[in-house]
C-alpha positions in Angstrom: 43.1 35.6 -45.3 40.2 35.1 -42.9 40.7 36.5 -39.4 39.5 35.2 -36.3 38.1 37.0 -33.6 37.7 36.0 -30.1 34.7 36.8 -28.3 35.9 39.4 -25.1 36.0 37.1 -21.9 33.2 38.1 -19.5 34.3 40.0 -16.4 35.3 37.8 -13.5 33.8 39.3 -10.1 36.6 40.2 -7.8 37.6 38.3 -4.7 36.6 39.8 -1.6 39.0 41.6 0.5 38.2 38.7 3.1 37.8 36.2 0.9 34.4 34.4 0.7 34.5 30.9 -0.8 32.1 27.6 -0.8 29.1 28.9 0.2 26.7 26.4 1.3 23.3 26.1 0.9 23.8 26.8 -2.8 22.1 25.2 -5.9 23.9 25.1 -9.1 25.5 28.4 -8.0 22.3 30.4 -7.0 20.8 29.4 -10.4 17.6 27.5 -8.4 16.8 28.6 -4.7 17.6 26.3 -1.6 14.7 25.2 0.5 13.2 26.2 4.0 10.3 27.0 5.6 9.3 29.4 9.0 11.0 28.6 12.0 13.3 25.5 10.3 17.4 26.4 11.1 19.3 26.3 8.1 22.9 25.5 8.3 24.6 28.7 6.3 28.4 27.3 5.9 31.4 29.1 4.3 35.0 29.7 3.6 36.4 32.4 5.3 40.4 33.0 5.6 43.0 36.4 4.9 46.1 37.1 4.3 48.9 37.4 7.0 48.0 37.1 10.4 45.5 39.6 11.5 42.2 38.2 13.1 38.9 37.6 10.6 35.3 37.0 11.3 32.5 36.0 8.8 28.8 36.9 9.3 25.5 35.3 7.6 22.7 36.9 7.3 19.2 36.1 6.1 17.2 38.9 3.2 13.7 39.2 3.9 11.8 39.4 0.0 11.5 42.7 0.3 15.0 43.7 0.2 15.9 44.4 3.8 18.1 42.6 6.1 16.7 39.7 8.3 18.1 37.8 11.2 21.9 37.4 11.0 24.5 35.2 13.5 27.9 35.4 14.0 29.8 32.0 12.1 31.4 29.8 14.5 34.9 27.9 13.1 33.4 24.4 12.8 37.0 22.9 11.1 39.7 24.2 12.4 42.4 24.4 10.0 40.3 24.0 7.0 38.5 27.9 7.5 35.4 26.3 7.4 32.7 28.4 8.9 29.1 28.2 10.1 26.0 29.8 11.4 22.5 28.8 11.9 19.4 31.3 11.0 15.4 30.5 10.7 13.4 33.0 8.6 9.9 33.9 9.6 7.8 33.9 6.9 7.1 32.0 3.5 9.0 34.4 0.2 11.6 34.3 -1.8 14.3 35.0 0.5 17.9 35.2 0.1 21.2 35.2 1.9 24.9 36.3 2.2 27.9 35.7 4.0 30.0 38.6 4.8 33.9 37.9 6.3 35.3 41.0 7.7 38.4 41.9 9.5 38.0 41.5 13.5 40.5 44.7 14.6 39.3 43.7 18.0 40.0 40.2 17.9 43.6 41.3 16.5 44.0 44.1 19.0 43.3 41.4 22.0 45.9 39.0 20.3 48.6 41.2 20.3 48.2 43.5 23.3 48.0 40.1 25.1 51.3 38.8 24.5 53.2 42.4 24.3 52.2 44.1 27.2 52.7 41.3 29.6 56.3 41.1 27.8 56.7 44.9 28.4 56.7 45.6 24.9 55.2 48.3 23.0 53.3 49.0 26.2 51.6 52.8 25.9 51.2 51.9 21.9 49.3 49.1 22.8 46.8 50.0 25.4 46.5 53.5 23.5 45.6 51.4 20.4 43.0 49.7 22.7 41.1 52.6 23.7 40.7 54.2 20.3 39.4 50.7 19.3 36.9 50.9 22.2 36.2 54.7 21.0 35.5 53.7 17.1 33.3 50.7 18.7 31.2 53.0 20.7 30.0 54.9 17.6 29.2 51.5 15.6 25.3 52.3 14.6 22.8 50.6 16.5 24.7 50.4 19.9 22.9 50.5 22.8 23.6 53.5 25.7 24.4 50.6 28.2 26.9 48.8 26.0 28.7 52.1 24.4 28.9 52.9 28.3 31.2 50.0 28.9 33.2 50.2 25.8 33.3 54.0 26.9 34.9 53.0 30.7 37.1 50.4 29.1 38.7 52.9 27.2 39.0 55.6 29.7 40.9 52.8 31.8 43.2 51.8 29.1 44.1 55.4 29.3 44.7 55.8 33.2 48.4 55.8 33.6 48.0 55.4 37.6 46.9 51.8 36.8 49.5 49.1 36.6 49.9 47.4 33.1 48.6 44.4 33.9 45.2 46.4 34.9 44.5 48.4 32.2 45.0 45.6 29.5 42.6 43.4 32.0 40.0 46.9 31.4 39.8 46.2 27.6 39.9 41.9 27.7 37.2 42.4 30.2 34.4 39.3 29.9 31.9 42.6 29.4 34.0 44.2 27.0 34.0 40.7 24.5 29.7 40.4 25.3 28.9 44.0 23.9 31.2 43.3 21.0 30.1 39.6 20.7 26.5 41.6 20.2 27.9 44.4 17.5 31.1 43.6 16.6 33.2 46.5 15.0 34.0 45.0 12.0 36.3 46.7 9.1 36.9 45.4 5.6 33.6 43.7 5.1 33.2 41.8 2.1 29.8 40.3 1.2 29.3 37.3 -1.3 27.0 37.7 -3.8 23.5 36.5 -2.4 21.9 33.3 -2.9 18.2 32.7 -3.2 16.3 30.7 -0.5 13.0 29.6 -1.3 10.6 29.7 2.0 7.6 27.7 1.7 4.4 27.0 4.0 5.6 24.7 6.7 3.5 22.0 5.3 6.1 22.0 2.5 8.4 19.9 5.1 5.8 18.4 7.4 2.9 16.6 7.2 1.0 13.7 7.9 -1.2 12.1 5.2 -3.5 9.7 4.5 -4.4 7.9 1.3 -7.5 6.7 -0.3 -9.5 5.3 -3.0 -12.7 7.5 -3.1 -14.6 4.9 -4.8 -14.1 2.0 -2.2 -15.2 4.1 0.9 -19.4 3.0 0.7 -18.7 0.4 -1.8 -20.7 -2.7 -2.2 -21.5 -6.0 -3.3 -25.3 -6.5 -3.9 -27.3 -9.7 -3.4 -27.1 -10.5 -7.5 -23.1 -10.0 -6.9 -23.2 -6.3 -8.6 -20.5 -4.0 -7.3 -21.8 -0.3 -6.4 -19.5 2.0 -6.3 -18.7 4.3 -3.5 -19.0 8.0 -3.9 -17.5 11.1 -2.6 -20.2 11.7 -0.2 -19.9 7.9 1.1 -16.2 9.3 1.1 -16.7 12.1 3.4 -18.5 10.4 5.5 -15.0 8.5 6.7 -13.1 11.5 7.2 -13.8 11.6 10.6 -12.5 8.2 11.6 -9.1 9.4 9.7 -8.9 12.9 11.3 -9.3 11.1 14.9 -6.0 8.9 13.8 -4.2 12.8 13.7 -3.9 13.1 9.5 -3.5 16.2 8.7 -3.4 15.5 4.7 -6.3 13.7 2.5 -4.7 12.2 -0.9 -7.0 11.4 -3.2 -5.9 9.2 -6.2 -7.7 10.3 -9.4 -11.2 10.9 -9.3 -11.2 11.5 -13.4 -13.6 9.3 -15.7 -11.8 5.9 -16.5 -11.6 4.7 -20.2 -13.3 1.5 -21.4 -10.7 0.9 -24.3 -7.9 -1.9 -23.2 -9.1 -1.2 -19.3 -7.4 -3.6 -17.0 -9.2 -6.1 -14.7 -8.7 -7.5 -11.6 -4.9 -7.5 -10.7 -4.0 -6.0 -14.1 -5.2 -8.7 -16.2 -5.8 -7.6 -19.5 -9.5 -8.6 -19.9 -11.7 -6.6 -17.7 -14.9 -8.4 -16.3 -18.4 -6.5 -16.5 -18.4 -4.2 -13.5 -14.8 -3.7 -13.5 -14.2 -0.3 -12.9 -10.7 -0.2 -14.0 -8.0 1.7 -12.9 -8.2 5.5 -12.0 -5.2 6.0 -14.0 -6.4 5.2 -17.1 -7.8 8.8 -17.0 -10.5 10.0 -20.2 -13.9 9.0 -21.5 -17.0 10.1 -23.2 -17.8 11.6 -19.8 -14.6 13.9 -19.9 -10.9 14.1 -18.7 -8.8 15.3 -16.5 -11.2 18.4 -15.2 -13.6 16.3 -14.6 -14.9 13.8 -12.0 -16.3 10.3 -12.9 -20.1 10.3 -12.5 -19.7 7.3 -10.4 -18.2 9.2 -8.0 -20.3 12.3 -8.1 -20.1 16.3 -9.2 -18.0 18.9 -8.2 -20.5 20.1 -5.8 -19.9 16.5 -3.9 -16.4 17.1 -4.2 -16.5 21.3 -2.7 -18.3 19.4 0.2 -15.5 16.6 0.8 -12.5 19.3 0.8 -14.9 21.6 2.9 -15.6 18.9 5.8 -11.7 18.0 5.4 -11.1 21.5 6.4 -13.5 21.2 8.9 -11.2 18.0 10.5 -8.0 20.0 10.0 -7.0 18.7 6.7 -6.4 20.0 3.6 -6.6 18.1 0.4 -3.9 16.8 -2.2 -4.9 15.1 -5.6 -3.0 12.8 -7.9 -2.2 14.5 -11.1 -1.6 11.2 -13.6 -0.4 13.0 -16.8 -1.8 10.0 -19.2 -4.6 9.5 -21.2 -7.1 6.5 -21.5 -7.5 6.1 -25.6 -11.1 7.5 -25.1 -9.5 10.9 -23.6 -10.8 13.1 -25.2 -7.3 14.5 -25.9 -6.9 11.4 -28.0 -9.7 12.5 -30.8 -9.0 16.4 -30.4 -5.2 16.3 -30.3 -4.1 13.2 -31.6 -0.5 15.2 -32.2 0.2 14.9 -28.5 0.6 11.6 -28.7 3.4 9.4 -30.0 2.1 7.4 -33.6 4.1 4.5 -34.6 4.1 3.7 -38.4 1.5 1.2 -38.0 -0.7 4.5 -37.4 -1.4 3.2 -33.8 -0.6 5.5 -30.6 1.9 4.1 -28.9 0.7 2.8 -24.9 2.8 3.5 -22.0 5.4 0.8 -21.0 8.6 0.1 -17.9 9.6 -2.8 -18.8 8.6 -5.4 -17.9 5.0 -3.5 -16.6 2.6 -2.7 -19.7 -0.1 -0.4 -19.2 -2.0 -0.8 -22.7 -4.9 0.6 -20.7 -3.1 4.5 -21.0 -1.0 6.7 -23.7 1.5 8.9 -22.7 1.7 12.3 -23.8 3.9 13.3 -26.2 5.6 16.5 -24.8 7.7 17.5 -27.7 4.7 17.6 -30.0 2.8 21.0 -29.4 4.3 21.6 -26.1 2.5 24.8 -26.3 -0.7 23.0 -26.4 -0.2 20.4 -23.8 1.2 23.2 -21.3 -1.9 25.5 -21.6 -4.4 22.4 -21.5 -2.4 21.0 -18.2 -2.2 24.2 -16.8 -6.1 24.5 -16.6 -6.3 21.2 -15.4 -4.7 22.2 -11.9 -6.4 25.7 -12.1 -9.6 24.2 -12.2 -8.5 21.9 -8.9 -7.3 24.6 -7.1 -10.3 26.4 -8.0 -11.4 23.7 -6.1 -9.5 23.8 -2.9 -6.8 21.2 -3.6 -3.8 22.8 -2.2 -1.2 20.0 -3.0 -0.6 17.8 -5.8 0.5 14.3 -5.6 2.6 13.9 -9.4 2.8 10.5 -10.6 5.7 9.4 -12.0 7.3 12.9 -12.6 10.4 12.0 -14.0 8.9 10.3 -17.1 8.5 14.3 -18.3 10.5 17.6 -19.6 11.8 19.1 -16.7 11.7 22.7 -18.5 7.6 21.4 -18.4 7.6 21.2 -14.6 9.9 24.0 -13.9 7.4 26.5 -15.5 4.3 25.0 -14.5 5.4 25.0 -11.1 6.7 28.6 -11.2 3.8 29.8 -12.9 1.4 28.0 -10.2 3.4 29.4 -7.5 3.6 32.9 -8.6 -0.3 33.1 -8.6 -1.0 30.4 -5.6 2.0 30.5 -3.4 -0.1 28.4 -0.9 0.3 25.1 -3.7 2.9 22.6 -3.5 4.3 19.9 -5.2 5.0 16.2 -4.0 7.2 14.3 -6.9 6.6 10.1 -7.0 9.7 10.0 -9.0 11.3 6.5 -8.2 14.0 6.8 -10.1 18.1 7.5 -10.4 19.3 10.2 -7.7 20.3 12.7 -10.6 16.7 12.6 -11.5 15.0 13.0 -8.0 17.2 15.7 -6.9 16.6 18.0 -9.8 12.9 17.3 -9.7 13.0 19.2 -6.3 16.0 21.3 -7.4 13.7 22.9 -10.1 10.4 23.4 -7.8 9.1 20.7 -6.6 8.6 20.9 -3.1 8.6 17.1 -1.7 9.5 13.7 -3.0 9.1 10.2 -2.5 12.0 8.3 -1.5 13.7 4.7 -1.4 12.5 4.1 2.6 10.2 1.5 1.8 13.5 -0.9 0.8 15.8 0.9 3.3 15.4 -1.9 6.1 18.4 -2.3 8.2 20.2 0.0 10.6 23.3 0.7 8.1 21.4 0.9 5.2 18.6 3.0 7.3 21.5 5.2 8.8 23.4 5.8 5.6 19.8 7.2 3.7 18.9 9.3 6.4 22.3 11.2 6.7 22.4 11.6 3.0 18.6 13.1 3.3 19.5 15.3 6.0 23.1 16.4 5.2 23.5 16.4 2.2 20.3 16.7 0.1 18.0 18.8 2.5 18.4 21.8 1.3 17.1 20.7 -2.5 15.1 17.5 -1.8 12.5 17.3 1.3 11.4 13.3 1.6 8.4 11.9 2.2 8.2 8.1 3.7 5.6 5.8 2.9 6.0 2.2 4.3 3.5 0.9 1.7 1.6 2.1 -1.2 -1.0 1.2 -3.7 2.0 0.3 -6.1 4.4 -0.9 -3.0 4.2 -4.0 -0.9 8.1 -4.8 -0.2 8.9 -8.0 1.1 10.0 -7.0 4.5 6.1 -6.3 4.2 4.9 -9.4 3.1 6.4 -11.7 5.4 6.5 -9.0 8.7 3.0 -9.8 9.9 1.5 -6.7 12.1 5.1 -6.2 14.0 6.5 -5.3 10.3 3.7 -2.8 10.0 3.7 -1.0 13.5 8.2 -1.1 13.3 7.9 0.7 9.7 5.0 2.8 10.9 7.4 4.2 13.6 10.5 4.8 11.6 8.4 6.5 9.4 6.5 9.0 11.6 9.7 9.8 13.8 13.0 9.8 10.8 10.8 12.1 8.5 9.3 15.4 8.8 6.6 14.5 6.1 4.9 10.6 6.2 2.4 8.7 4.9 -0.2 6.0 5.2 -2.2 4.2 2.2 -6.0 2.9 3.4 -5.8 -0.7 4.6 -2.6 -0.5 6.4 -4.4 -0.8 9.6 -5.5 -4.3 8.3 -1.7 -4.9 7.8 -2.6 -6.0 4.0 0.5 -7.7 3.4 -0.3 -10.8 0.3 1.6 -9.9 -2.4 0.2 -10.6 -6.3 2.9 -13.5 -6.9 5.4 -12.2 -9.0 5.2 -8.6 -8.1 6.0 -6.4 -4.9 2.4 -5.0 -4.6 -0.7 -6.1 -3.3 -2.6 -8.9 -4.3 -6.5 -7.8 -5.4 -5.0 -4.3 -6.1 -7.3 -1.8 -5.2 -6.0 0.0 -8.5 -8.6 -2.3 -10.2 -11.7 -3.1 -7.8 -13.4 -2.2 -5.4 -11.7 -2.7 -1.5 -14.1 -1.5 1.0 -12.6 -2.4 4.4 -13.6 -3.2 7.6 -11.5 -1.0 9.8 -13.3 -1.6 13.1 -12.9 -5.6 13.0 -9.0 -4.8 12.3 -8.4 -2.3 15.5 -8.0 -5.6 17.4 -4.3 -5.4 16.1 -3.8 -2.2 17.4 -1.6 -0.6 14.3 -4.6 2.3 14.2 -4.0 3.2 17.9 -0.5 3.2 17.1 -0.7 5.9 14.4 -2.9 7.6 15.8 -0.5 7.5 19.1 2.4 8.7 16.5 0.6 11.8 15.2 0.0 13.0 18.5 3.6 12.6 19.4 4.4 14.5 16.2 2.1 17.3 16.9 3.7 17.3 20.4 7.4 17.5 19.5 8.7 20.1 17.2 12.2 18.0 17.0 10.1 15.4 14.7 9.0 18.3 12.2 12.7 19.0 11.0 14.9 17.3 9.0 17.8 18.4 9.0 19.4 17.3 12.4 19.4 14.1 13.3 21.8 11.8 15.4 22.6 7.8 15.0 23.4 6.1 18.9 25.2 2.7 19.1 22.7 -0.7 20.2 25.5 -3.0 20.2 23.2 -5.0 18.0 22.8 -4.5 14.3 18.5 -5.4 14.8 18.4 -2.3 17.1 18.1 1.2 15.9 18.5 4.3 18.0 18.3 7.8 16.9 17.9 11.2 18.2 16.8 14.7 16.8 16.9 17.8 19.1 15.6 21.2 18.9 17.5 23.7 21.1 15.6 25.7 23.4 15.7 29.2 21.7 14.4 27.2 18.6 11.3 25.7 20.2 8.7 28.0 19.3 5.4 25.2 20.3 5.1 22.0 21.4 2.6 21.2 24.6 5.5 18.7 26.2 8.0 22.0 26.6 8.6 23.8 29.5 9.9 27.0 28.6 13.7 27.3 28.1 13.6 23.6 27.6 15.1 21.5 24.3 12.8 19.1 22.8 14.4 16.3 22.3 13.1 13.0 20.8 15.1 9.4 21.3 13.5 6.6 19.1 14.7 3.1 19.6 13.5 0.7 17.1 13.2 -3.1 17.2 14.0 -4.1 12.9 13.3 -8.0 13.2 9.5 -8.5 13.2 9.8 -11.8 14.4 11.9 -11.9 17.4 12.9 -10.0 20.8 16.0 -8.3 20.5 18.2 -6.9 23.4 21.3 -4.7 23.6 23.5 -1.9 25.3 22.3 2.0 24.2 25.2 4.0 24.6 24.1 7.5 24.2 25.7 10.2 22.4 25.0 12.9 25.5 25.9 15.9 23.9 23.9 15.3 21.1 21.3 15.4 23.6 21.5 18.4 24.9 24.0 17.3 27.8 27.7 18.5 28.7 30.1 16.2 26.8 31.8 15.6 30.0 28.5 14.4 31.7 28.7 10.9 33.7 27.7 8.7 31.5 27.8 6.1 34.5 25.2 7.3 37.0 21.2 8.7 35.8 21.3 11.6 34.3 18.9 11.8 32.0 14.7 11.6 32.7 13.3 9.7 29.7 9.2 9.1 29.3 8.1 6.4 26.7 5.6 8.4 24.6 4.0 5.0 23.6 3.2 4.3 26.8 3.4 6.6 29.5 6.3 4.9 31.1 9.0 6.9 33.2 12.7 6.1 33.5 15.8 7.0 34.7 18.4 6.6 32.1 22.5 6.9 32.4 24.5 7.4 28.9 24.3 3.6 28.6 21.1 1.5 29.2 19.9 -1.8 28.7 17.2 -2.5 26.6 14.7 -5.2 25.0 12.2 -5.0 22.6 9.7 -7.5 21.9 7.3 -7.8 19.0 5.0 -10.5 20.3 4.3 -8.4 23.5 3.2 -5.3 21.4 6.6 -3.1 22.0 8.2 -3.1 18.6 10.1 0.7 19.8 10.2 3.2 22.1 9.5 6.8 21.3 11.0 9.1 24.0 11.0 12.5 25.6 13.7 13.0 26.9 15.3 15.8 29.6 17.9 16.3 31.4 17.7 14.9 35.5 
């Protein structure tokens, strides 16, 4: 007879004593860390509830990396009827944080309850105002309270206690307003039952925010000689532009890859498949005889060229982020040394990279299940030789097309050694995909804004970003890219270009501008939503100054001053939709309360910064309607008259002062210029 045995069941953890359910932000039940950075308020959100009808409270509170307790808040029932509980806390400081909730029996809260029906009701009198002063007695010896506050608890009790007092008094002694203050400040709390604690992963604050720029390297100083040669530009002739893209308030420099580019299969102009002599291809098709991915294509210089570009960057208050392309040109030199990374079809070719229907015959894809030992170690120099370098950010193309377990240890293994490092994912791709990719480390991602164009569609994305996904995945809005010309775009004209400009700089913490959108590039290769003569296969120097006529570079360069101004448009996570009465008009508002407001130059002390944004979506025509203004979400009572000016409002595009009520006309025209307004906004 063969006998069976069952494996013993693994202990199940015991329910608190308060129970503690539905802990929010978790990921995958504390098996990855939520996200943050310094000074960004994170909604911490629970279940709380007991048995019978004694009072409860719930607690969350924040655990520095060291061990010790950080900042902590009393929850505040935000569903009644559902238990469902919440508190906001900020850490201070980039770690590995964690946090709990603790729910705990509220004997005050209980006491207060009772004694407030009964003793009006002349029942259980004495009992109850004798149970009241030993409850102020056990609160005065609560550790940590102050002489000034265990003074009143002290009084209160000694006046629940004096029998020459009426009833009504000495009940009125212990539900005094400064009674429920000191114990609003240290509660006495009995029962408490912690949850287990989650991690919280705190990152630099340019892990949320940031403003960045892209670029070509080789097409700032590129030219055209008189025999119709192309010369390339170099990464001095590079550096030598930084300053014009500083003054536009950038605070990030992406560089696509500066790697030597294979001859094999390169692309021509606009991805044809026959390159012309002085093609230089496209940076992506990374590897030659002059070396891979650690090195830098002589065209555009040496390292010591490069040191100096990431040095004067620093110099302009920008730090430096590089594309990391993980595919090889066939003349990598991976190709000849490792041909096992690679993916051989049983003609005995190496199979090229395809998305149907693109074709990029010009690269290979590595093969990461074929010595993924081998491929790790050699990728992992690759960004420790950048670093070493003074890129602190790296730009990951097409993320998703790799093992996750691949990323989730090299970014683990780069943080633990260069916390300062982070991760931005262009993963275009399913939502399963994207949200893991920032689930498992990576710190930013690209997202679908570029094809999010009207208000609903607009409204429903950004309250999924912010509600719902914030805590895993931090986006990043780019109205165009090297790879990304929508049609919106295409047939926009400048007005396009300035609208998207603003939704992008004021919905999203972290934005982004590829070179030439100041032209407002906008022909499209037929066929294809991207740019027609793509700079991913010539040369595109630009005439920026000819193009300010426009006026798109004074208008982002008006936006990240705005940005840098308002700490409402660095976070993500609260953000409010107003009614236009017209779906071509957007209005939206984020706020940052007053204790929260830690900088910002248009802040008076004590004062929320709050941000309205009202956005004209047709490019081609004037659009009017009625903004009716949510005024509590704006830092008003909700029982303010919405009828008469009550709110001061200053156009931060223009200067321009109003007087606004909770419902305003307003008209935005593209053809004069005024595609938005961008407001500050305060109370009359």
């Amino acid at each position: 007879m063969i006998r069976h045995t069952t494996a013993p069941r693994p202990a199940r953890p015991l329910v608190g004593r308060i129970p503690v359910t539905e802990v929010f932000p978790v990921v995958e039940d504390g098996h990855w860390p939520a996200k943050a950075v310094p000074g960004e308020v994170i909604p911490i959100r629970a279940t709380v509830f007991r048995e019978g009808h004694d009072r409860f409270a719930a607690t969350a509170v924040l655990i520095r990396p060291d061990g010790t307790d950080g900042p902590s808040a009393r929850m505040r029932l935000i569903a009644p009827g559902l238990d469902r509980y919440e508190a906001r806390l900020a850490p201070d400081a980039p770690g590995d944080w964690s946090f709990r909730v603790e729910g705990w029996s509220d004997p005050y809260a209980t006491w207060a309850h009772d004694a407030g029906i009964k003793v009006p009701a002349g029942v259980d009198v004495e009992l109850m105002l004798e149970e009241g002063a030993r409850l102020m007695e056990r609160a005065q010896a609560v550790p940590g309270r102050g002489r000034a506050d265990a003074a009143v608890l002290g009084a209160a009790a000694a006046l629940l206690r004096d029998a020459s007092r009426s009833a009504v008094e000495r009940l009125g002694a212990g539900l005094a307003d400064a009674v429920v203050a000191v114990l609003d400040r240290l509660p006495l709390r009995d029962l408490v039952s912690p949850s287990r604690a989650y991690p919280l992963q705190v990152d630099r604050p340019r892990a949320l925010a940031g403003s960045w720029y892209e670029i070509f390297p080789r097409s700032l100083g590129a030219y055209c000689d008189e025999r119709g040669n192309w010369h390339s530009g170099t990464l001095r002739t590079a550096t030598e532009s930084l300053d014009r893209i500083a003054a536009m308030g950038f605070d990030v420099l992406y560089l696509t890859p500066i790697s030597p580019i294979g001859v094999t299969n390169r692309k021509g102009r606009n991805n044809t498949l026959n390159a012309r002599p002085g093609d230089p291809g496209s940076p992506y098709g990374i590897g030659s005889a002059e070396g891979g991915h650690d090195a830098i294509h002589p065209d555009l210089g040496t390292f010591e060229d490069f040191d100096a570009l990431v040095a004067r960057s620093r110099e302009l208050g920008m730090e430096v982020a590089l594309d990391l392309a993980l595919q090889c040109s066939p003349d990598h030199p991976w190709v000849a040394e490792h041909p096992e990374w690679f993916t051989v079809l049983a003609d005995g070719s190496i199979a090229y990279a395809e998305n149907p229907p693109k074709k990029y015959q010009d690269i290979y894809p590595l093969n990461f299940d074929n010595d993924p030992e081998g491929i790790y170690d050699a990728i992992k120099g690759v960004v420790d030789t950048w670093i070493a370098h003074g890129v602190t950010i790296f730009r990951v193309d097409n993320p998703h097309t790799k093992p996750l377990n691949f990323w989730q240890r090299l970014i683990s293994e780069v943080r633990e050694a260069h916390p300062e490092v982070l991760f931005l994912a262009e993963a275009f791709t399913r939502p399963a995909m994207m949200r893991t990719l920032g689930k498992i480390g990576f710190h930013q991602s690209y997202t679908y804004f570029a094809w999010r164009n009207t208000r609903e569609e607009l409204t429903d994305y950004l309250v999924e970003l912010s509600q719902e996904t914030a805590h895993v995945l931090r986006p990043a809005f780019w109205p165009t890219t090297h790879d990304i010309l929508t049609p919106f775009m295409t047939h926009g004209g400048v007005p396009a270009f300035k609208l998207r400009a603003v939704l992008a700089a004021t919905l999203s913490p972290t934005w982004g501008i590829y070179s030439g959108y100041e032209l407002a590039e906008s022909i499209p290769r037929p066929g294809y939503e991207e740019q027609i003569d793509n700079e991913k296969y010539e040369y595109k120097p630009r005439d920026f100054a000819a193009a300010r006529g426009n006026g798109i570079e004074d208008l982002l360069t008006r936006l990240n001053t705005i940005r840098a101004s308002h700490p409402a448009l660095g976070q993500l996570r609260d953000i409010w939709f107003h009614d236009t009465g017209n779906d071509q008009i957007i209005a939206y508002s984020k706020r940052v309360s007053a204790a929260e407001v830690t900088e910002g130059p248009t802040s008076a002390p004590g004062e929320d910064d709050v941000v309205l944004t009202v956005v004209n979506l047709d490019p081609r025509n004037a659009q009017v309607g009625r903004l009716s203004l949510n005024l509590a979400q704006l830092g008003l009572p909700e029982d303010a008259d919405g009828s008469r000016p009550c709110l001061a409002v200053t156009d931060e595009l223009t200067g321009q002062d109003y007087e606004w009520s909770g419902s305003n006309y307003i008209r935005l025209d593209p053809h004069s210029g005024q595609v938005a307004h961008v407001m500050r906004v305060r109370a009359l």
